[in-house]
C-alpha positions as CSV (number, residue, x, y, z in Angstrom):
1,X,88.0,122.1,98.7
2,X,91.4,122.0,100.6
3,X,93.5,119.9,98.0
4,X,94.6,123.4,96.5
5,X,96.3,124.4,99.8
6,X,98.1,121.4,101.0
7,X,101.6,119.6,100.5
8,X,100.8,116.1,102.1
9,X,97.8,113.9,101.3
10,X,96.3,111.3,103.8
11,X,93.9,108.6,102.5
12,X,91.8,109.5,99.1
13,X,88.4,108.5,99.5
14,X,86.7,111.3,100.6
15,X,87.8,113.3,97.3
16,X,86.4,113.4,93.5
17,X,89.0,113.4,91.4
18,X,86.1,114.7,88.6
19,X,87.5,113.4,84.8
20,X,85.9,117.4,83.7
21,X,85.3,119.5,86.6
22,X,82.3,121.1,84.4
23,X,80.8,118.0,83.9
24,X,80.8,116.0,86.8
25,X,77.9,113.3,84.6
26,X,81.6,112.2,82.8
27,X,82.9,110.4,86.5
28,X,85.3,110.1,88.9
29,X,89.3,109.1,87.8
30,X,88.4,106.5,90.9
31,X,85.6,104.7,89.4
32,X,86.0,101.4,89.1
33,X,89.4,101.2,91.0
34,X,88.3,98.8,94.1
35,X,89.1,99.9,97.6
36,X,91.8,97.3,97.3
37,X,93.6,98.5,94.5
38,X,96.5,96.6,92.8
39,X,99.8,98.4,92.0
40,X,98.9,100.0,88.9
41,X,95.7,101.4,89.6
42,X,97.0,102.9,92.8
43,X,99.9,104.5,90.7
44,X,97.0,105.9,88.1
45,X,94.6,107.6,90.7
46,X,98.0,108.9,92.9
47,X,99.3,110.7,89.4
48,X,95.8,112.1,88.5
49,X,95.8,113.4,92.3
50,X,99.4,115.4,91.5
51,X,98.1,116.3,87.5
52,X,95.1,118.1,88.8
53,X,96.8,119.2,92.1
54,X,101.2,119.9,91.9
55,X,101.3,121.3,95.0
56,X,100.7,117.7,96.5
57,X,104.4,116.7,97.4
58,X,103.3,113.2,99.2
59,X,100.4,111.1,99.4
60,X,99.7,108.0,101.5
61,X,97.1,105.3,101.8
62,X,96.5,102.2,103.5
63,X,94.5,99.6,102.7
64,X,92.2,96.7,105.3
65,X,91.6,92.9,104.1
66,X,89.4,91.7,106.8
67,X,89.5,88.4,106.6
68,X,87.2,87.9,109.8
69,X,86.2,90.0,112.5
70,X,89.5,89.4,114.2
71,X,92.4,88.6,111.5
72,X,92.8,91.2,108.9
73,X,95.9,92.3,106.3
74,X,96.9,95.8,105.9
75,X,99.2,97.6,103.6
76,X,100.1,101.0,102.5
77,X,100.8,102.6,99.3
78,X,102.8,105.9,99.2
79,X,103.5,108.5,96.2
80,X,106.5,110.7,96.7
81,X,109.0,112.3,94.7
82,X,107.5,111.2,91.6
83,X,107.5,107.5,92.3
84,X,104.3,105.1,94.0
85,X,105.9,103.0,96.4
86,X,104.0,99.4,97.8
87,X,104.2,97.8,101.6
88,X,104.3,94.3,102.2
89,X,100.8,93.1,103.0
90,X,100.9,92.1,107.1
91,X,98.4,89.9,108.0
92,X,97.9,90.2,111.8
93,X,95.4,89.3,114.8
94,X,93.3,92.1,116.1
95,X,93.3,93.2,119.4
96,X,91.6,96.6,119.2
97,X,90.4,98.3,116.4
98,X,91.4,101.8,117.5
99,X,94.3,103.9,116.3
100,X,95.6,102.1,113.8
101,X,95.0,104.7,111.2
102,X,96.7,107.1,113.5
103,X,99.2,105.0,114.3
104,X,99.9,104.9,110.0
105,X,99.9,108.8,109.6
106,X,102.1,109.9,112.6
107,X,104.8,107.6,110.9
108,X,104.2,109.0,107.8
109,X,104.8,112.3,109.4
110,X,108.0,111.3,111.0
111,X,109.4,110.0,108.5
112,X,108.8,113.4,106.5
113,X,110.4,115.6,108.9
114,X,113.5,113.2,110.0
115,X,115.2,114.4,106.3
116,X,116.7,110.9,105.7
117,X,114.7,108.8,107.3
118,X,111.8,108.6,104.4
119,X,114.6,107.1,102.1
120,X,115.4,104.6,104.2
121,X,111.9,102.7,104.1
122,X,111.4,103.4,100.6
């Protein structure tokens, strides 16, 4: 498990956030959060994420409405310093699936190291 050794967290979904690590039977904090998760429940599973793990100093996730195969809606939510922040959702035409996801995290990661600039867009 990496979460132990890491400052910045990108996308959730491949992680158990166990509610007791010795009985995994008892579930996940995520269960029944949808993969489209409204404000609040985002803010719940980002502060179990930095209860069970402090050394997390950011996290960031984005979420897809497809709403056919070529218009969806994305938007990102973001814990840092403490606070959960929420995009706009962006509804948009697709014209290739690839690197959008990339595209979200090298942002992310610019806005990290450029000191001020992370303030700005929150």
């Amino acid at each position: 498990m990496c979460l132990p050794y890491i400052d910045v967290l990108f996308g959730i979904e491949p992680y158990h956030l166990w509610k007791d690590e010795q009985d995994h039977q008892t579930g996940d904090v995520k269960d029944g959060v949808s993969f489209q998760p409204d404000f609040k429940q985002q803010d719940e599973v980002f502060h179990g994420f930095v209860k069970r793990y402090p050394n997390i100093k950011c996290i960031a996730r984005h979420v897809r409405y497809a709403h056919s195969c070529s218009e969806n809606s994305l938007m990102a939510y973001l814990w840092y310093d403490g606070k959960t922040y929420e995009s706009q959702k962006l509804r948009f035409h697709i014209l290739d699936r690839v690197g959008g996801g990339d595209a979200f995290v090298s942002g992310i990661i610019y806005a990290l190291m450029e000191a001020g600039w992370l303030k700005e867009i929150l």
